[in-house]
C-alpha positions in Angstrom: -24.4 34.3 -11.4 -21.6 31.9 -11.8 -24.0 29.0 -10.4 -26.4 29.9 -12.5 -24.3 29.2 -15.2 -23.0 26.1 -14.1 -27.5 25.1 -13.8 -28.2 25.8 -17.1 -24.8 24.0 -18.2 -26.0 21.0 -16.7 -29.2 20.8 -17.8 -28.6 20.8 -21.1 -25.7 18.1 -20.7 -28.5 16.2 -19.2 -31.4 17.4 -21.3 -29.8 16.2 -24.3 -30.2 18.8 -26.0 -26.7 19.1 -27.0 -24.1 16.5 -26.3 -21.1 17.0 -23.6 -18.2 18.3 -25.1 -14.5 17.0 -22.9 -11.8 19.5 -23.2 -8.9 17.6 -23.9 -5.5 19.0 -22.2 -3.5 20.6 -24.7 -0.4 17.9 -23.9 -2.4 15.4 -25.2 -4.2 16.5 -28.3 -1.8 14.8 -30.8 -2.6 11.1 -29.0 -6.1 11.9 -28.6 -6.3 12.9 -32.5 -4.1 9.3 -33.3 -6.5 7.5 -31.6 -9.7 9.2 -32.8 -8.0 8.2 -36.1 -7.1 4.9 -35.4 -10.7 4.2 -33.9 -12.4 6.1 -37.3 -10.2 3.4 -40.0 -11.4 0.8 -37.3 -14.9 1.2 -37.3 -15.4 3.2 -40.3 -17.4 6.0 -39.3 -16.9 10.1 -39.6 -15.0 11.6 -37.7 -17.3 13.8 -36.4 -19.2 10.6 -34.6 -16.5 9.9 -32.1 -16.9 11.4 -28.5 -14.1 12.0 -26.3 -15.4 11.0 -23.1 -12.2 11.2 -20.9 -8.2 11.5 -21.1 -6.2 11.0 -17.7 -3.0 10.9 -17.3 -0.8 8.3 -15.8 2.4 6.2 -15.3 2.0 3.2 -17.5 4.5 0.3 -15.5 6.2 -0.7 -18.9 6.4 -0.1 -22.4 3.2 -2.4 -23.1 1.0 0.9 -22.1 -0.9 -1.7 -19.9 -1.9 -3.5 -23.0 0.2 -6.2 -23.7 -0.3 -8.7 -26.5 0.5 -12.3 -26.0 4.3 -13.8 -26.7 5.5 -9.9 -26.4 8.5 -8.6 -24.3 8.1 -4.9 -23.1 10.8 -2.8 -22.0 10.3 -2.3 -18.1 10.4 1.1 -17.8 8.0 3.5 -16.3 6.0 5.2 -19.2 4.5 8.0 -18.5 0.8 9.1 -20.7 -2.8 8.5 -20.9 -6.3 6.6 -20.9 -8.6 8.0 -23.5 -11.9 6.8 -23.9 -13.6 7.0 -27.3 -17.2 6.7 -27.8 -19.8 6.0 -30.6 -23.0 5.6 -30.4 -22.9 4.5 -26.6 -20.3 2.1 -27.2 -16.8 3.1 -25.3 -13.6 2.0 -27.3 -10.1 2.3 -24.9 -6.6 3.4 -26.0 -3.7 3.4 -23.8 -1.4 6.2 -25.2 2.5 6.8 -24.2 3.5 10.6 -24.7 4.2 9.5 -28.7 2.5 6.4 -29.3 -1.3 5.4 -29.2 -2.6 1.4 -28.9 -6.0 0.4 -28.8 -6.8 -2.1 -25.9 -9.9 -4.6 -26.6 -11.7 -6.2 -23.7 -9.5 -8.7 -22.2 -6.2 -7.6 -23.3 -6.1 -4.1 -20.8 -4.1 -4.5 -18.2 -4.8 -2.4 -14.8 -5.3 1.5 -15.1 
């Protein structure tokens, strides 16, 4: 039964007949909401548009969030929080999050994962 379930899960993830839901870990809803928030001023659309499509945690290797901005001096301090990918419309927007603090990372300026 329990495969069964997990079929007809996938093929309407893949069917497109409703679109894939991530559950975001509980530890990491109030950065996840900061940067669905950030990325809804940014682009200007509802919220309701913006997909989470994942949230991992990790051990960022300083204060930048691996994301630094040019001419900046980060503390050097292991950071511990997450990678969240956004998505609208097909388009994938990354944020780099500390357990508090949420910064958007264009192409070119993120560092490695």
């Amino acid at each position: 039964m329990v495969v069964a379930l997990a079929a007809v899960a996938c093929s309407r993830a893949v069917s497109g007949d409703e679109p894939m839901r991530f559950a975001v870990p509980p530890e990491a809803e109030t950065v996840v909401g900061a940067a669905q928030g950030d990325l809804q001023e940014r682009v200007g659309v509802p919220a309701v548009s913006i997909e989470v499509r994942s949230v991992a945690a990790t051990d960022w290797p300083d204060a930048s969030l691996g994301c630094p901005e040019p001419d900046r001096f980060y503390s050097q301090v292991v950071t511990p929080g997450y990678r969240i990918i956004l998505v609208i419309a097909g388009q994938e927007y990354l944020y780099h999050a500390s357990l508090s603090r949420v910064v958007w990372c264009p192409s070119g300026r993120a560092g490695p994962a």
